[in-house]
C-alpha positions in Angstrom: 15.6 19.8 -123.3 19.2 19.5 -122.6 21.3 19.9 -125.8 24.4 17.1 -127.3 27.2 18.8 -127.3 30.1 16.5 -127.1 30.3 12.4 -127.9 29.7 11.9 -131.5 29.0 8.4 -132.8 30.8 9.6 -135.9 33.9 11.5 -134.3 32.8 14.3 -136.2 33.6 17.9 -134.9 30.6 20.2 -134.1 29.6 23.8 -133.2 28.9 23.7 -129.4 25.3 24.5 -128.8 24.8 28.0 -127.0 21.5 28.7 -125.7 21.8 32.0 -125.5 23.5 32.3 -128.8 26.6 33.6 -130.2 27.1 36.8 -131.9 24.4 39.4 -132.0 24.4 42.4 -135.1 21.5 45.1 -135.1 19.7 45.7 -138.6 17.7 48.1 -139.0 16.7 48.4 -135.2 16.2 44.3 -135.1 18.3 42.0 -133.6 20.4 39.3 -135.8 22.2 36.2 -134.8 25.2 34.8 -136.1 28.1 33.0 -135.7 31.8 33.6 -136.5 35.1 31.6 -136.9 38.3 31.0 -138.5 40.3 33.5 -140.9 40.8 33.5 -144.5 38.5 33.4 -147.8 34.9 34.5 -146.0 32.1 32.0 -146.3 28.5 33.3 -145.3 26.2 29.8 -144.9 22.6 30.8 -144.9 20.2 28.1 -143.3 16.8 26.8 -144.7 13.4 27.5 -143.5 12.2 27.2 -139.9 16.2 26.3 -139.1 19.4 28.3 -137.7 22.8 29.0 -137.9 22.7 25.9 -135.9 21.7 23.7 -138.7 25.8 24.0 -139.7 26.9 22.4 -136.7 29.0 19.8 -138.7 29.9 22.3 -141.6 31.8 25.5 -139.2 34.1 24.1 -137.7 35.7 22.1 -140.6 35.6 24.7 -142.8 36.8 27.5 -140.5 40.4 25.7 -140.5 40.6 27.1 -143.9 38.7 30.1 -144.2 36.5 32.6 -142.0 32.9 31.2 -142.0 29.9 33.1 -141.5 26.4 31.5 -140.3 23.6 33.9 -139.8 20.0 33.9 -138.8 17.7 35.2 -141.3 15.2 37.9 -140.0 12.1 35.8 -138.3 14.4 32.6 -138.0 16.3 31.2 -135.3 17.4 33.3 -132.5 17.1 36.3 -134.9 14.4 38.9 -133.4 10.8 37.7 -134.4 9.5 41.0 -136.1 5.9 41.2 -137.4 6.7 42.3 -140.7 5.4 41.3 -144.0 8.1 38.8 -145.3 9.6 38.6 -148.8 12.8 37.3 -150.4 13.9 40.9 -150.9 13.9 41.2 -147.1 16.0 38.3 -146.1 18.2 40.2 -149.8 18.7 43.2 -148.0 19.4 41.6 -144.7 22.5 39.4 -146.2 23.6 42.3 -148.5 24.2 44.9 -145.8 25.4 41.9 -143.7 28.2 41.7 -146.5 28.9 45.3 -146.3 28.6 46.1 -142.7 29.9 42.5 -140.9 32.0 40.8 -143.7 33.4 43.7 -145.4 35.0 42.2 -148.2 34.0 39.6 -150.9 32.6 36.0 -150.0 31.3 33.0 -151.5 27.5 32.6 -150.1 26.4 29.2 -149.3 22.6 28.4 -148.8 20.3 25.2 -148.3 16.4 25.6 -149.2 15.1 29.2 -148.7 18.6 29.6 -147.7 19.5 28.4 -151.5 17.4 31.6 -152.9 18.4 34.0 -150.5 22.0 33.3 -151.4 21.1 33.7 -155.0 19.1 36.9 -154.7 21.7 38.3 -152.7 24.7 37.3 -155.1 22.9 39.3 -157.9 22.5 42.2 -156.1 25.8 41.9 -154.8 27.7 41.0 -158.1 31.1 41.5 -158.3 31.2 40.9 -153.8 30.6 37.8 -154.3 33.0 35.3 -154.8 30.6 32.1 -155.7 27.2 30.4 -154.5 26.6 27.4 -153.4 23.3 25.5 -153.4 21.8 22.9 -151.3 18.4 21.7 -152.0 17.8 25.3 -152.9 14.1 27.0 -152.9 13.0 28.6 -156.0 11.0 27.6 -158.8 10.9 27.9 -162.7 7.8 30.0 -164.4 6.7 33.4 -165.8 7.7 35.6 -163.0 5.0 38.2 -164.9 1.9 36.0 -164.4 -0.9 36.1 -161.6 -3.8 37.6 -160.4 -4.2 41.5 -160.7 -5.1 42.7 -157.6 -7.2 46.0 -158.9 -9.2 43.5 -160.9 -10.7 42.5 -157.2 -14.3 42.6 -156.9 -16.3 44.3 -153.6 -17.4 40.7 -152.4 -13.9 39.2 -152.9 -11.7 42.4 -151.5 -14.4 42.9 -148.1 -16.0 39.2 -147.9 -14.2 36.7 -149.2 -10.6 37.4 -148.6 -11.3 38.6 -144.1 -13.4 35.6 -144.1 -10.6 33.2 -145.6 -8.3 34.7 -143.3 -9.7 34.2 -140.4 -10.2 30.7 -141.5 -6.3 30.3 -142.5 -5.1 31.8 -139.0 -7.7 29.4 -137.2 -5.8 26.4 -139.4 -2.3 27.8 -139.2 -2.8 28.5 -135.8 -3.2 24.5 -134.9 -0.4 23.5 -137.7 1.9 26.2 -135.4 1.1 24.3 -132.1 1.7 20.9 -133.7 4.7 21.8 -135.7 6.8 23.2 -132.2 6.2 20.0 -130.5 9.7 18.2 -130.3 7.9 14.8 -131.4 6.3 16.6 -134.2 9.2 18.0 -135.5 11.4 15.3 -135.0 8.9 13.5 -137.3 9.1 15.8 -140.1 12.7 15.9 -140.2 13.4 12.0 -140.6 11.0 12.4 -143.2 13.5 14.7 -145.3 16.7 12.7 -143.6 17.0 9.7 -145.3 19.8 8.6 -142.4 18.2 10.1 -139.6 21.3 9.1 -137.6 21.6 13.1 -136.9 18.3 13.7 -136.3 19.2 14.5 -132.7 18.5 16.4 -129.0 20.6 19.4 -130.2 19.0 19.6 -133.7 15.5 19.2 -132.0 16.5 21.9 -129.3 17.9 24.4 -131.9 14.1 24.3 -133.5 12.2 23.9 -131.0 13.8 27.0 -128.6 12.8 29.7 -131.5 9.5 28.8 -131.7 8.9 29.4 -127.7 8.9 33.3 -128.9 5.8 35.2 -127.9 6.1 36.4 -131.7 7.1 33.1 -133.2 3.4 32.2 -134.1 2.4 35.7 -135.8 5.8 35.4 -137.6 4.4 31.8 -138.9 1.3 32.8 -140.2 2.6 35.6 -142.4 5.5 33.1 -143.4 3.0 30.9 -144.8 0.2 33.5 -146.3 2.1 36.1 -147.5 5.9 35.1 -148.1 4.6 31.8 -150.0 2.1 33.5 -152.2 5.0 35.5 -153.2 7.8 34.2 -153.6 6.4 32.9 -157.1 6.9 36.9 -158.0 10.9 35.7 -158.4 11.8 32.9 -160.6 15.1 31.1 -160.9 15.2 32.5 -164.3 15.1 35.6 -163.6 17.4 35.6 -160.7 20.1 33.1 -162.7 20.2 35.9 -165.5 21.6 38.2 -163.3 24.1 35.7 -161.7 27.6 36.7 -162.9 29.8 34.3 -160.8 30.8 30.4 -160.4 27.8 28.5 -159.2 28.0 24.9 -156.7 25.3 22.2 -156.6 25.3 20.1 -153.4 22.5 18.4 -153.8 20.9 15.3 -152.0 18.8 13.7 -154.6 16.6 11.3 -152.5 14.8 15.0 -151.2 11.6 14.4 -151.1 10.6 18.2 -151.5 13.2 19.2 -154.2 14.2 16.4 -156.4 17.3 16.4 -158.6 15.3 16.9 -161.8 15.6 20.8 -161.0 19.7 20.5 -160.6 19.9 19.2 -163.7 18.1 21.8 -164.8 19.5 24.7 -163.0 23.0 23.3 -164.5 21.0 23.5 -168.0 20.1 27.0 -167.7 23.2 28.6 -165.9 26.4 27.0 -167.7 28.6 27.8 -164.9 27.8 25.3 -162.6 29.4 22.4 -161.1 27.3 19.4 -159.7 27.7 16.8 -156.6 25.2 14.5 -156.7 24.7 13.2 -153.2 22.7 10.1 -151.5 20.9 12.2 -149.3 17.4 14.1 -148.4 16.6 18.0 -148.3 19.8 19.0 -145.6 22.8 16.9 -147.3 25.0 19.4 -145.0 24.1 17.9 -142.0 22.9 14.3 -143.5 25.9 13.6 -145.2 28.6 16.3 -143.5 31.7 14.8 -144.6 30.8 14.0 -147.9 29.6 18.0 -148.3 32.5 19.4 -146.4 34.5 17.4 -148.6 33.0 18.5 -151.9 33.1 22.4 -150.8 36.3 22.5 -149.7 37.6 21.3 -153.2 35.3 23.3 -155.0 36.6 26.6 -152.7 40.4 25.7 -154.1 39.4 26.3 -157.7 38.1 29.7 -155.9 41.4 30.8 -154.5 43.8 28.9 -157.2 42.1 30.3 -160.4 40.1 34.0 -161.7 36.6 33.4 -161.5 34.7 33.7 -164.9 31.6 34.6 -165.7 28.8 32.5 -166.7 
């Protein structure tokens, strides 16, 4: 599928598409993607799920006029390696925290939309005082008792050797199929006007930059375990939890006609963590490339008050 790089109905500038990639950083003997540009401030953007560093087209290049922008692929993602590993947040943690220490080298502000959201948070408290601010767009995460669930020891013989092989083989028969449908460019492109609510930029190059991960021999496996294990457990880490140990200036970007994360859990993120500032933005679950200008906008005058004033703890 040949990719849109230039002629933009909107005149808007955007990261030329390179199939083989950019930038290429080895962590812990895998092979991560990212891109670099600009000088100044650093500003690591972390995509959402099943996206790449792509997915910032609209977002690099205005904001590398100001200050040295970051966009990475996390572990499993993109045209990051495709390692059969058993996801977690904590990975995708400990991939952006030595990515601070071993790529950026000096304090950021972390940017993130959807799973990108959380990983950016995650990594901001381990990180602390490297990080300069967070941003959120549409972020993953959910409110709850991070302490309840099943206890695993409490298993019984026909649950731990019947029950559980038999219901995976039955979920990798299922999520086998949902794989094969979901890397079909019509498919996909589906699936994203459903959480663009002006699919105007629902486009070749944003198709492509999907569609081309998910040709890996590994990208299937990597699906499965996505959807078994790293969903069952990301409910171990609440936003609680995780905004406790926050101890910098927090951004809201957030589209508020997603129809996955609506704006009710802003309002309440904003509730729980004082130090937030808000955008409110008539757009679905990507208002960074839905609504660039409106989001490049909003950043880049929330990034001054970065640079003009101390930051203060929440």
């Amino acid at each position: 599928m040949a990719s849109t790089v230039a002629a933009e109905p909107k005149g808007l500038e955007k990261l030329p598409f390179k199939p083989d990639g950019y930038n290429y950083w080895t962590w812990q003997g895998r092979k991560i993607h990212y891109v670099v540009e600009g000088e100044g401030l650093p500003i690591v953007l972390i995509h959402g799920f099943g996206a790449s560093a792509f997915h910032w087209r609209y977002n690099i290049p205005v904001l590398a006029k100001k200050y040295k922008v970051y966009a990475l692929d996390l572990l499993g993602f993109g045209w990051s390696e495709k390692a059969l590993i058993e996801y977690d947040a904590l990975v995708w943690r400990d991939q952006v925290v030595d990515f601070m220490k071993e790529i950026v080298k000096e304090p950021a502000v972390l940017v993130g939309n959807s799973l990108g959201g959380f990983t950016a948070l995650v990594s901001a408290a381990a990180l602390r005082d490297q990080v300069k601010g967070v941003v959120l767009l549409n972020s993953a995460g959910q409110f709850g008792d991070a302490s309840s669930g099943t206890n695993d020891s409490e298993e019984t013989a026909l649950q731990k050797f019947i029950v559980k092989p038999l219901k995976e083989i039955f979920q990798r028969v299922v999520l086998g199929f949902l794989f094969w449908q979901a890397k079909r460019p019509a498919r996909i492109e589906s699936v994203l006007k459903s959480v663009y609510i002006n699919a105007e930029n629902v486009d070749d190059y944003l198709i492509d930059s999907i569609t081309r991960p998910a040709d890996d021999p590994n990208a299937g496996e990597v699906y499965y375990r996505l959807m078994t294990r790293f969903m069952s457990n990301q409910r171990k880490y609440t936003l609680e939890s995780v905004l406790g140990e926050l101890s910098c200036p927090l951004l809201l970007l957030w589209g508020d006609l997603d129809p996955w994360v609506g704006s009710a859990k802003a309002f309440r993120i904003k509730e729980f963590y004082p130090n937030t500032s808000l955008v409110n933005l008539q757009a679905g679950h990507c208002p960074h490339d839905e609504v660039p200008e409106e989001v490049n906008k909003a950043l880049l005058n929330w990034l001054s008050t970065l640079t003009s004033t101390p930051s203060q703890a929440a």
